[in-house]
KEKE-3310 file (N, C-alpha, C; in steps of 0.2 Angstrom, whole numbers, plus 5000, padded with zeros to 4 digits):
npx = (4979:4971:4967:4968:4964:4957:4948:4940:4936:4926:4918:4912:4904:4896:4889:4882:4874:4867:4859:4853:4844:4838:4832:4837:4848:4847:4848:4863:4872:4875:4888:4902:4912:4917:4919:4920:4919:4924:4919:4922:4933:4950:4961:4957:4950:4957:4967:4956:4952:4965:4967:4956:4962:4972:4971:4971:4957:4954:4942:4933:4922:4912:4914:4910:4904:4904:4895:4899:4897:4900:4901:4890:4880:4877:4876:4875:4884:4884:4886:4881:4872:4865:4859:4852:4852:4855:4850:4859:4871:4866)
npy = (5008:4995:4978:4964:4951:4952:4961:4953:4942:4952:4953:4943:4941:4950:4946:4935:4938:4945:4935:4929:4937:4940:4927:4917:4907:4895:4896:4890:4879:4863:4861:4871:4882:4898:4913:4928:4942:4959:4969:4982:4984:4980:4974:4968:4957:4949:4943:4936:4928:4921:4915:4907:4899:4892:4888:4874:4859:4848:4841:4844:4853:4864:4880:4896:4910:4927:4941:4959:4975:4991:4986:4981:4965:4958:4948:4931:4917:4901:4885:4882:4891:4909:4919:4934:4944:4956:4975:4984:4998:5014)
npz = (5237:5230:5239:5232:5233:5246:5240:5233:5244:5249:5239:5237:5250:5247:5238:5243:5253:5244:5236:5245:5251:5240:5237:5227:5232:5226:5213:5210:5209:5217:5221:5221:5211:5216:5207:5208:5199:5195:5185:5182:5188:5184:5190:5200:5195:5188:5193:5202:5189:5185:5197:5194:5183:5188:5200:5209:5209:5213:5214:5206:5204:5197:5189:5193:5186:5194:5190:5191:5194:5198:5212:5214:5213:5196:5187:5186:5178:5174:5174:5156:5156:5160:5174:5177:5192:5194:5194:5181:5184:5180)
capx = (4979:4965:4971:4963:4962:4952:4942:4936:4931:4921:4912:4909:4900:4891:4886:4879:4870:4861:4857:4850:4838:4834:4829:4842:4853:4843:4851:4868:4874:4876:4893:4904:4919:4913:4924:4919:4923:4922:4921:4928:4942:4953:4967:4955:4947:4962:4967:4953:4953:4972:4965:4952:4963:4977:4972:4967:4951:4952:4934:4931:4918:4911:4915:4903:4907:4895:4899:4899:4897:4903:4902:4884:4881:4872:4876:4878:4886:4882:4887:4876:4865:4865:4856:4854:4851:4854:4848:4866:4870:4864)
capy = (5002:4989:4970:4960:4946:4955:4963:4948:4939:4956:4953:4934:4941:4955:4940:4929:4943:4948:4929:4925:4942:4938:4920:4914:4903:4889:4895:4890:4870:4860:4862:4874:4886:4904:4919:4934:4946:4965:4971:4987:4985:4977:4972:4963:4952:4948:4942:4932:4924:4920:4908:4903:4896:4889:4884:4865:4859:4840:4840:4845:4859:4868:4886:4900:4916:4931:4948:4966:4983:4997:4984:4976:4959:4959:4944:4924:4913:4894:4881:4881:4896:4915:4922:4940:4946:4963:4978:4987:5003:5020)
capz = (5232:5232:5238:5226:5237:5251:5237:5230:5248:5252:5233:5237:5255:5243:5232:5246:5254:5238:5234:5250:5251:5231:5236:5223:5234:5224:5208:5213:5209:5224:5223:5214:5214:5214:5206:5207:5191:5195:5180:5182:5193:5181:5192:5204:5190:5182:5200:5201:5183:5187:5203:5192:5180:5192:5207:5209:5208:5212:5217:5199:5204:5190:5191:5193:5187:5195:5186:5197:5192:5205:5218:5216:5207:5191:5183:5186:5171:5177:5168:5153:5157:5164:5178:5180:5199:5199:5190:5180:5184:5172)
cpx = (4974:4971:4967:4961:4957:4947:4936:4934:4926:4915:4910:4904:4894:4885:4879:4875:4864:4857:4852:4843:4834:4831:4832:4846:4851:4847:4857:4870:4875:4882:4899:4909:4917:4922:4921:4923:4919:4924:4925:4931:4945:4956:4963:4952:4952:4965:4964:4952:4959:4969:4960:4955:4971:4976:4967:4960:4951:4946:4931:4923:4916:4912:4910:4906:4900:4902:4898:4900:4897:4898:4893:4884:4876:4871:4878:4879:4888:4884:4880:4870:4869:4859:4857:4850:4852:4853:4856:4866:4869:4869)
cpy = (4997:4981:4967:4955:4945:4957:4957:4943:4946:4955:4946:4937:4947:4951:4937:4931:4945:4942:4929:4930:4943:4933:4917:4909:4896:4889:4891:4881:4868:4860:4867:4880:4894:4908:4924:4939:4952:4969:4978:4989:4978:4972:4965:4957:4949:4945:4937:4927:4921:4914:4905:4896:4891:4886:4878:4864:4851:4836:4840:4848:4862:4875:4890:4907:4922:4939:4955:4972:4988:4993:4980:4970:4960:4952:4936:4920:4908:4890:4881:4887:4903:4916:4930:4941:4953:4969:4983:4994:5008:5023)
cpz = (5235:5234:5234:5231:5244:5249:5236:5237:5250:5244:5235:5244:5252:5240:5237:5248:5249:5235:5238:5251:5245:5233:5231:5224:5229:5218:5206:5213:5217:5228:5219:5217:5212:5212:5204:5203:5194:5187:5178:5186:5190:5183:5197:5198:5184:5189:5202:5193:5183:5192:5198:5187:5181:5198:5207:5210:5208:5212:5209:5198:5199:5192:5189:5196:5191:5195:5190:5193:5198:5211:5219:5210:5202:5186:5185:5181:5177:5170:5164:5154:5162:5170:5179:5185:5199:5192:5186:5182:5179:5174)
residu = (UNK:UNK:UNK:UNK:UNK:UNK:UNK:UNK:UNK:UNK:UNK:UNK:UNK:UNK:UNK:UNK:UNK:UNK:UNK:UNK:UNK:UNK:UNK:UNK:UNK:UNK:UNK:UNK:UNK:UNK:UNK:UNK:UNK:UNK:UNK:UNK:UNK:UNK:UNK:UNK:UNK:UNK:UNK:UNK:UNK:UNK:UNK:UNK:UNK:UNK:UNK:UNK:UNK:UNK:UNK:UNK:UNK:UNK:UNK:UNK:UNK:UNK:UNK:UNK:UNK:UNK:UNK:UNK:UNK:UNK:UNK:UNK:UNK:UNK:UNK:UNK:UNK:UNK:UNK:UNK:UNK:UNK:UNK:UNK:UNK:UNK:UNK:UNK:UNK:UNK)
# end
């Protein structure tokens, strides 16, 4: 059984890795709450959506979803706009 919790910090180092060799880090607000959404691992993104919508935020970060398909990133939803980064799987 997956930990969701350990999933979701190995996608956030997948993310930063993929950002940082895309030249992407730019995309990315100056300050913001990242949550990673694997799209097909249900339990992990259900998991993460659950922190997204409970855990405090007194900084008032804007959230920044980035969407995954079998474990690479393909998508950044920024406030007011998309980023795609990664090619989807066929």
């Amino acid at each position: 059984m997956v930990n969701p919790a350990e999933r979701l910090a190995e996608l956030d180092g997948i993310l930063m890795d993929h950002l940082l060799e895309a030249g992407l880090l730019q995309e990315l607000p100056e300050a913001y709450r990242l949550v990673p959404l694997p799209l097909d691992e249900p339990e992990v993104a259900a998991k993460a959506l659950a922190w997204a919508r409970e855990a405090p935020n007194p900084e008032g970060w804007p959230l920044v979803y980035a969407l995954f398909l079998e474990g690479r990133p393909v998508r950044l939803l920024l406030p007011g706009r998309e980023v795609e980064i990664g090619a989807q799987a066929a």
